[in-house]
VEXFI-392891 format. One record per residue (C-alpha): residue number from 0; residue in one letter; chain; x, y, z. Coordinates in steps of 0.001 Angstrom, whole numbers, plus 500000, padded with zeros to 6 digits. Layout:
BEGIN
NUM|A|A|X|Y|Z $
...
This chain:
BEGIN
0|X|A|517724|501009|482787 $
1|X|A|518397|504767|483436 $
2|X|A|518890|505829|486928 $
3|X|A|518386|508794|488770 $
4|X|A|519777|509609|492472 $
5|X|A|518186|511628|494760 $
6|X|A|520260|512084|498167 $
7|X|A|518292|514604|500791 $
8|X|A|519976|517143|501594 $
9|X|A|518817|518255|504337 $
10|X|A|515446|516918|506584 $
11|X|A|512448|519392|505789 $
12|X|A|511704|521033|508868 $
13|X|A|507738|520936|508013 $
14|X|A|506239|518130|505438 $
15|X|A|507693|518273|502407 $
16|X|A|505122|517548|499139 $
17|X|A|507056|516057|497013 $
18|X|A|504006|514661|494309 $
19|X|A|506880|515587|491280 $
20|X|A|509068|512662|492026 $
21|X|A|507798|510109|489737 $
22|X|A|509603|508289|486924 $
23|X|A|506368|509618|484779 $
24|X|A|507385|513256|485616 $
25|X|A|511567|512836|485237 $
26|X|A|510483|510895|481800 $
27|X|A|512333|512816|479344 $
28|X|A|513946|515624|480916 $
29|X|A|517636|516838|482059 $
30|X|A|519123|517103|485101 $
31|X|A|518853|520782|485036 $
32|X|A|514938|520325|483964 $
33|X|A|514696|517404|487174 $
34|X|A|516111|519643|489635 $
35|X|A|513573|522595|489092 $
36|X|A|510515|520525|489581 $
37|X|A|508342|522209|492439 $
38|X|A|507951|520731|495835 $
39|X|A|505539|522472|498441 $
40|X|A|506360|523049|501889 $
41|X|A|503716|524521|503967 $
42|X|A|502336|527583|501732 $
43|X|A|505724|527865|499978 $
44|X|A|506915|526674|496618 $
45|X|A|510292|525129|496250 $
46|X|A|512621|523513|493325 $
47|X|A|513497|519934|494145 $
48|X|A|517074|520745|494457 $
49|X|A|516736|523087|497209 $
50|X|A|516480|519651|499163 $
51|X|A|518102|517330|497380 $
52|X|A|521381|516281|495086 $
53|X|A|520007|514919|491671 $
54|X|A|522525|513074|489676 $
55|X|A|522397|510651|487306 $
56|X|A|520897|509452|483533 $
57|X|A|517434|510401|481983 $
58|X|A|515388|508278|480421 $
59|X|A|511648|507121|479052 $
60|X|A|509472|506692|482240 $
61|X|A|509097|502608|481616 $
62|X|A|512914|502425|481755 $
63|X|A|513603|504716|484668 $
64|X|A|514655|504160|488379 $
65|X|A|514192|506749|491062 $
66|X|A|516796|505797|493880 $
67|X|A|516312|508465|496948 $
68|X|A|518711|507974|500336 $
69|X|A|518158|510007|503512 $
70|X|A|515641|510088|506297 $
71|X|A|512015|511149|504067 $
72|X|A|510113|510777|507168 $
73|X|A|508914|514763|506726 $
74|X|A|508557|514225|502738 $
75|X|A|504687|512947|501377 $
76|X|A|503405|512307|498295 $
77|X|A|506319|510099|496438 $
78|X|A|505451|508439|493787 $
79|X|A|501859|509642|493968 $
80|X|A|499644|508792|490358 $
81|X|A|502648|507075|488738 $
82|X|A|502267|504959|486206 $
83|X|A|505415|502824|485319 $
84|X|A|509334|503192|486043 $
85|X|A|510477|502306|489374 $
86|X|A|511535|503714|492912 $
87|X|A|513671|502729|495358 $
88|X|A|514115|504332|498879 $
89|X|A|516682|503929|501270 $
90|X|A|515243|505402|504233 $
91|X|A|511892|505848|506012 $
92|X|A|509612|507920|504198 $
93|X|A|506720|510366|504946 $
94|X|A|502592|510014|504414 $
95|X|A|500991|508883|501244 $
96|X|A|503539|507242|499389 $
97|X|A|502169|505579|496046 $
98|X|A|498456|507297|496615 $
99|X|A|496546|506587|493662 $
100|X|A|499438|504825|491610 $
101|X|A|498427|502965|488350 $
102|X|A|501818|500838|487420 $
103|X|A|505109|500420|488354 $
104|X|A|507236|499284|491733 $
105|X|A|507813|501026|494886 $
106|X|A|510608|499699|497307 $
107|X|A|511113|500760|500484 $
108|X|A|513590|499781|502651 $
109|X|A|512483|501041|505997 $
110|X|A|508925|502457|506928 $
111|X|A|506407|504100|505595 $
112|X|A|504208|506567|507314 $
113|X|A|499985|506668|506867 $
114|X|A|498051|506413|503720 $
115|X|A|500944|504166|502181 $
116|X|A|499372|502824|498923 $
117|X|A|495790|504501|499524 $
118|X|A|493342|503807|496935 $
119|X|A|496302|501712|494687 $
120|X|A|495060|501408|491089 $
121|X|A|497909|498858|489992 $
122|X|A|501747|498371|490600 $
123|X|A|503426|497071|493361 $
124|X|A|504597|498413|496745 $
125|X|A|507093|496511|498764 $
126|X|A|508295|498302|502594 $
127|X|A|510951|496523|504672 $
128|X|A|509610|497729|507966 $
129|X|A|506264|498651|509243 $
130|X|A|503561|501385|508150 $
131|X|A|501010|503642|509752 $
132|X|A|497028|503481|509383 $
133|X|A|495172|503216|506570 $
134|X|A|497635|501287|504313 $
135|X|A|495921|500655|501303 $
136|X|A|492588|502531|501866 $
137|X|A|490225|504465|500579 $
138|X|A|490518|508940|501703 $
139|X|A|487368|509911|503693 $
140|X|A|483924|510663|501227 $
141|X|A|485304|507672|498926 $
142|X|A|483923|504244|498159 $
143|X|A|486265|502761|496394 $
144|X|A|489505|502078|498093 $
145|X|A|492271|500372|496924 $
146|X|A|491187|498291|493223 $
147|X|A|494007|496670|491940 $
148|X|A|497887|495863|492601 $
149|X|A|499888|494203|495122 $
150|X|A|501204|496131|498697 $
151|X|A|503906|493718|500730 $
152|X|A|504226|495129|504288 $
153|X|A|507278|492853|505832 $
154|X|A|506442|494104|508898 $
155|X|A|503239|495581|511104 $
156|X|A|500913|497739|509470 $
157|X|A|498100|500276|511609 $
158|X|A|494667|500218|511847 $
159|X|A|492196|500454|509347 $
160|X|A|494115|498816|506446 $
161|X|A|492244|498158|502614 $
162|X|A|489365|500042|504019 $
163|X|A|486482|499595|501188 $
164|X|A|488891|497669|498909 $
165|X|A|487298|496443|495538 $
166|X|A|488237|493823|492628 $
167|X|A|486541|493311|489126 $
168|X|A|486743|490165|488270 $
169|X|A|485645|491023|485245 $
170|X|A|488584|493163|484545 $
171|X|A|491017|490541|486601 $
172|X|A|491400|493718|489479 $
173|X|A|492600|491148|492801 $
174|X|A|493756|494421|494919 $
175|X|A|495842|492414|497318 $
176|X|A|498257|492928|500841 $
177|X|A|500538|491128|502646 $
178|X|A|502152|492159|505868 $
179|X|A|503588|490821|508856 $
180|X|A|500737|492074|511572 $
181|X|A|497876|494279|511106 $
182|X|A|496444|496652|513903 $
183|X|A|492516|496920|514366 $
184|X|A|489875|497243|511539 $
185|X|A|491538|495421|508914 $
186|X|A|489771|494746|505446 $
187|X|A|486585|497243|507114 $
188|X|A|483892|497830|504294 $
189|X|A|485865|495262|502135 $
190|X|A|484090|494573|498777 $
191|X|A|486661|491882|497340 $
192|X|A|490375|492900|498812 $
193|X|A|492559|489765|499622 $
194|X|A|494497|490180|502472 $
195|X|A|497178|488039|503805 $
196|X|A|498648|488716|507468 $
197|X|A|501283|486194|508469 $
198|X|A|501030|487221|512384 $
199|X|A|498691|488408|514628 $
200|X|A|495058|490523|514041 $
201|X|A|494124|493337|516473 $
202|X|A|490514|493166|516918 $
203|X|A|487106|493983|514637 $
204|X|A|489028|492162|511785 $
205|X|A|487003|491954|508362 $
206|X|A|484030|494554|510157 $
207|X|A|481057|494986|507736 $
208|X|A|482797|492658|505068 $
209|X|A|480508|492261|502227 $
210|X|A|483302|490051|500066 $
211|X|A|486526|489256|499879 $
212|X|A|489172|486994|501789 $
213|X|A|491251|487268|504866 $
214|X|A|493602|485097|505825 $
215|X|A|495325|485612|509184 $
216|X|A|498332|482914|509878 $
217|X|A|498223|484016|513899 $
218|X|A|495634|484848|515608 $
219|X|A|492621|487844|516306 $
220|X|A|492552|489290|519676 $
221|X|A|488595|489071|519115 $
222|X|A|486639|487542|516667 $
223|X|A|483330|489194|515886 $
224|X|A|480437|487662|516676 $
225|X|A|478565|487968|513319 $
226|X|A|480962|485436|511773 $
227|X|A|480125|481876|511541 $
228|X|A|482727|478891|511151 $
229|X|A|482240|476983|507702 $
230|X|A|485053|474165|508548 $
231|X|A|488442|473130|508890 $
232|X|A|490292|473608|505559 $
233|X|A|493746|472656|504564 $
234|X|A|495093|475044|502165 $
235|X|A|493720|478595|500648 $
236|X|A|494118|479595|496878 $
237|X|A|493275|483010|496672 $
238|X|A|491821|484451|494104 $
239|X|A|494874|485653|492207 $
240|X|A|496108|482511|492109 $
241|X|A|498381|482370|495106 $
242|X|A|498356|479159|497724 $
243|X|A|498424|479573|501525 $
244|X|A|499581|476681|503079 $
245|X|A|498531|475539|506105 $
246|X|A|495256|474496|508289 $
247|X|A|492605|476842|508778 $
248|X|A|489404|477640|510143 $
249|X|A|486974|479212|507239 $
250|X|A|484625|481475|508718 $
251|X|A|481783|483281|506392 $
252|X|A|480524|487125|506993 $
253|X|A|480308|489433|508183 $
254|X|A|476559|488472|508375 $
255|X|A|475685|491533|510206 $
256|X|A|475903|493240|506800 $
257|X|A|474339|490026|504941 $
258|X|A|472058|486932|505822 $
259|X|A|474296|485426|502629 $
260|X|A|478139|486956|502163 $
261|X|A|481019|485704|499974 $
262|X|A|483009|487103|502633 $
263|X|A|485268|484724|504054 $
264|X|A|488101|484834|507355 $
265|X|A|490587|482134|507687 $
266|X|A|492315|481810|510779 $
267|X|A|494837|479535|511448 $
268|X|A|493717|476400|513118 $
């Protein structure tokens, strides 16, 4: 596999947009080529070297790793719409990493800032440490939020995760997260995400579910009202395939948004 480095330079003193640093956009190109991609910093254009070293071996975008070290905490957009290749951060890194990506991995080790993942289309995103709000969701005026691909948060993630998530089962789309805890509003408006939390829920959890399944290995600080326990079940096979082990407490709803929902809460028992 061909491997580019990225090392920053220097930490952006606004947001960096940084939407160019994709294996699909380094995909056949020189160094020389690489390093005079534009970035955007406030209303001001920029080459990508101006912040960063870029060393390394080009390659086809399916055989291509982006590694990037330094603090990206100020830089948004990476690996926004990509499709394939691979890349690997050592740092934490700004908003809207992976927005709209299609294929390929993402691995960060450290945090990620809001909007990590939003409205994922395939691919795989793995952070080390925590992220902001709206992991995995859909941008305001959109109804479709995240629709296929896998996020793994090892940590805490904010509010408002997979916000109006959808799968096609007819397409085998399971748009699916796992983190470590989950802030308030998790899975809101879900139409068939699959969550996974393996802590603790902040409250509202699964709010105007109409399908989908969340499985919480801790506990919710409140439980709304409009669900209603099922049973006691020992085990949960999602519906990609994976098995939860463990005893749980099957809840259907929300009902508030239907008399009859395939929308289903485990909690641990």
């Amino acid at each position: 596999m061909a491997e580019i480095k990225l090392t920053l330079k220097k930490k952006p003193e606004f947001p960096l947009e940084a939407d160019s640093i994709t294996p699909d956009n380094f995909s056949g190109k020189s160094i020389d080529d690489i390093k005079a991609l534009e970035v955007y910093i406030g209303n001001q254009t920029a080459k990508l070297e101006d912040y960063f070293e870029v060393k390394g071996d080009t390659g086809e975008a399916d055989d291509l790793k982006i590694k990037i070290d330094g603090d990206l905490s100020n830089v948004k957009r990476i690996g926004q719409e990509m499709t394939t290749g691979e890349i690997e951060i050592d740092g934490d890194v700004g908003m809207h990493l992976g927005n709209q990506m299609k294929g390929g991995k993402i691995t960060v080790n450290g945090n990620a800032d809001d909007w990590a993942g939003a409205m994922l289309e395939g691919g795989e995103i793995i952070i080390k440490g925590d992220t902001g709000h709206y992991t995995g969701a859909a941008y305001r005026g959109f109804w479709k939020g995240m629709q296929d691909g896998v996020i793994r948060v090892e940590g805490k993630i904010g509010n408002e995760a997979m916000l109006w998530a959808r799968n096609s089962k007819g397409a085998n789309k399971w748009p699916t997260l796992y983190c470590g805890e989950a802030g308030s509003f998790l899975g809101i408006h879900n139409h068939g995400g699959t969550i996974v939390v393996e802590g603790n829920v902040d409250r509202c959890c699964g709010a105007d579910q109409a399908w989908g399944t969340i499985v919480v290995k801790g506990s919710i600080s409140t439980k709304l009202p409009s669900y209603k326990k099922v049973g006691e079940v020992n085990g949960v096979e999602l519906p990609n395939g994976d098995k939860i082990k463990g005893k749980f407490v099957e809840y259907s709803g929300d009902h508030s948004v239907r008399k009859e929902t395939k929308g289903r809460l485990f909690i641990a028992a």
